[in-house]
C-alpha positions in Angstrom: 126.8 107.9 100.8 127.4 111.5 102.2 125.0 113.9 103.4 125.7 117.2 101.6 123.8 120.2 102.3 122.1 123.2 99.9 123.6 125.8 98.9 121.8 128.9 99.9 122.5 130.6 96.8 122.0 127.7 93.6 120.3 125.2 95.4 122.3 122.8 94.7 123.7 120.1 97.3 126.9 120.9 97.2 128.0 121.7 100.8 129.4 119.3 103.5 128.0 121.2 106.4 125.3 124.3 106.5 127.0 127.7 107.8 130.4 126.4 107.2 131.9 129.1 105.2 132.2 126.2 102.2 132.5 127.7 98.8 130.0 126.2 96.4 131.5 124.9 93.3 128.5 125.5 90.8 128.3 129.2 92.2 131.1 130.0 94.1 128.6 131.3 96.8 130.9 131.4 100.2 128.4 129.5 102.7 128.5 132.2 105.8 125.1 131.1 107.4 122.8 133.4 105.4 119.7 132.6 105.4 116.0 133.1 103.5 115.4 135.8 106.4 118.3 138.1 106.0 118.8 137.3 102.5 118.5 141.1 101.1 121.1 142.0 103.9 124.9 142.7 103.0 126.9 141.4 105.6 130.2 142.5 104.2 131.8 139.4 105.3 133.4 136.9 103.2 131.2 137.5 100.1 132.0 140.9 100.1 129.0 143.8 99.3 127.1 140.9 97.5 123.9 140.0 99.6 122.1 136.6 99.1 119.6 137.8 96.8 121.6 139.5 94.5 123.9 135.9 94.1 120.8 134.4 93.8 120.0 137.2 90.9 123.1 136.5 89.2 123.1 132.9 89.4 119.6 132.9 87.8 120.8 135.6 84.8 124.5 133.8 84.6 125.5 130.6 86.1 127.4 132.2 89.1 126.9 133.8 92.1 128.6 137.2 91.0 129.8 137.3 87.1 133.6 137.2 88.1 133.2 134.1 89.4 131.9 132.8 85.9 135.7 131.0 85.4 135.8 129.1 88.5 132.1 127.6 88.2 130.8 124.5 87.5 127.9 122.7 86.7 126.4 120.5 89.3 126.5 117.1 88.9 123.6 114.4 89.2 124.3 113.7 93.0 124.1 117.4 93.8 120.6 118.0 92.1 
């Protein structure tokens, strides 16, 4: 069985390596190292003006990591929970 990693943003274990700029499939969070610790920081890198905590804010209200992500998302399946 493979080791996947958690997404930063859903939780879910979804990611073949941590840092890895991965997108997640059940959030479409772009894995670019961020952490717990810098998680209210925008990094305007490959998620754009979207920090952590705000994908984490939308996931939580939506299903995604940003709303226009909605038709690309998934739900997790049974090996990822």
């Amino acid at each position: 069985m493979e080791t996947r990693f958690r997404c930063p943003c859903c939780g879910y274990r979804t990611l073949e390596a941590p840092g890895a700029l991965a997108l997640c499939p059940v959030c479409w969070w772009e894995d670019d190292g961020q952490e717990d610790s810098d998680a209210a920081e925008v990094r305007l890198t490959v998620n754009g003006a979207l920090s952590l905590d705000e994908a984490r804010e939308h996931y939580a209200r939506c299903g995604a990591a940003h709303p226009r992500f909605l038709p690309y998302v998934r739900k997790p399946q049974t090996t990822e929970l």
